[in-house]
N, C-alpha and C positions, 0 to 999 in steps of 0.2 A: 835277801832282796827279792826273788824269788816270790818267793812267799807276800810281801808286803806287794808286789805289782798284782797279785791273788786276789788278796784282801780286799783290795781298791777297788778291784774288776766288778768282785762280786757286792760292792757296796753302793757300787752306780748307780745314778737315781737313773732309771732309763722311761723315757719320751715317746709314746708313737704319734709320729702324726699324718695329718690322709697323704701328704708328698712322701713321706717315706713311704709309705705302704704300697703308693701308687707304683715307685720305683723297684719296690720287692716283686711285686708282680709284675710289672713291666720286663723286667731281668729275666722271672721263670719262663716264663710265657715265650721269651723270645730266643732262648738258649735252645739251639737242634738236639743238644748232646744230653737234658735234661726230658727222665721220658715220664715222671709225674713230680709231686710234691706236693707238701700241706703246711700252710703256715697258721699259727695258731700263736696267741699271746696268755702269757700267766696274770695273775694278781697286781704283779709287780710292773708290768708295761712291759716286760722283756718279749722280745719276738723269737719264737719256735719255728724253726723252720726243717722239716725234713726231707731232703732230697734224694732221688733216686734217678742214678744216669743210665743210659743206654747201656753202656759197657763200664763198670766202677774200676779204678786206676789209680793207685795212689797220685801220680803224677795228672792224670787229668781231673781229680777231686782238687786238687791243690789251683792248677789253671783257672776252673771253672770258680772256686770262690776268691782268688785273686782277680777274675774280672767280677766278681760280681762287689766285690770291696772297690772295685776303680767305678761301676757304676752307679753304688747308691752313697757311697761314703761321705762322708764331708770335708770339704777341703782340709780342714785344721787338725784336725784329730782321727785318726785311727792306730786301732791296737789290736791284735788278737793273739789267740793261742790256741795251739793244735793238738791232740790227739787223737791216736788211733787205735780204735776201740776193736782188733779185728777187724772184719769184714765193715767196718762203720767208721770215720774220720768223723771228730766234732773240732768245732771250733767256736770259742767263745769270745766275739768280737764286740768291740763299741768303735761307735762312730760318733763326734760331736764339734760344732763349730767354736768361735769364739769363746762365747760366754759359757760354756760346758752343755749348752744344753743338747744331748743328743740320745743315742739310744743303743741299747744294749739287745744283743741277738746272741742265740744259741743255733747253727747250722750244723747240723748232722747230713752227712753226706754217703749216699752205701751204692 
C-alpha cells in the first residue's frame, strides 16, 4: 500500500499558481525561525523549496512545515511524507482542492 500511495504522489499532475506562490512566500518571509530559502520549480510544476532555519531541530523542522501546511494548504486535500536525510528533512507534500486540482512541493528543510 505503501508503495502504491508512492506511486500516486509522484504521478501528481501538480499546478502553480501566482495565489499559491503568493502564500509560499508569504509563509518564508514571515517565519522569525527561517534565516533564508530558495524556491525554484521543475519541468513538471512541482515546487522546490529549500529551507534553512536559524537553529535546525528535528522537532522544530517538523512545526515549522506543519504550519507552513496549515498556511498554504487547501482545505480538501493534503498528504505528505517525511524523511530524514541526516542533517536534511524532506518532505514530499501535495495539496489540492475539490476537483484535484492542486500542487505538488518538495521541501527540504536543514
Amino acid at each position: 500500500m505503501v508503495n502504491s500511495i508512492k506511486k500516486s504522489m509522484v504521478e501528481f499532475p501538480s499546478h502553480i499558481d501566482v495565489g499559491m506562490s503568493r502564500d509560499i512566500k508569504a509563509f518564508m518571509d514571515g517565519s522569525k525561525e527561517i534565516l533564508s530559502y530558495k524556491i525554484t520549480a521543475d519541468a513538471d510544476s512541482k515546487i522546490l523549496i529549500n529551507i534553512k532555519l536559524k537553529e535546525c531541530t528535528i522537532p522544530l523542522a517538523k512545526n515549522i512545515f506543519l504550519k507552513f501546511v496549515n498556511f498554504v494548504g487547501y482545505g480538501y486535500f493534503n498528504l505528505y511524507i517525511k524523511e530524514e536525510l541526516g542533517e536534511q528533512i524532506k518532505y514530499l507534500y501535495i495539496t489540492a482542492n475539490q476537483e484535484w486540482y492542486g500542487t505538488k512541493m518538495e521541501v527540504f528543510i536543514s
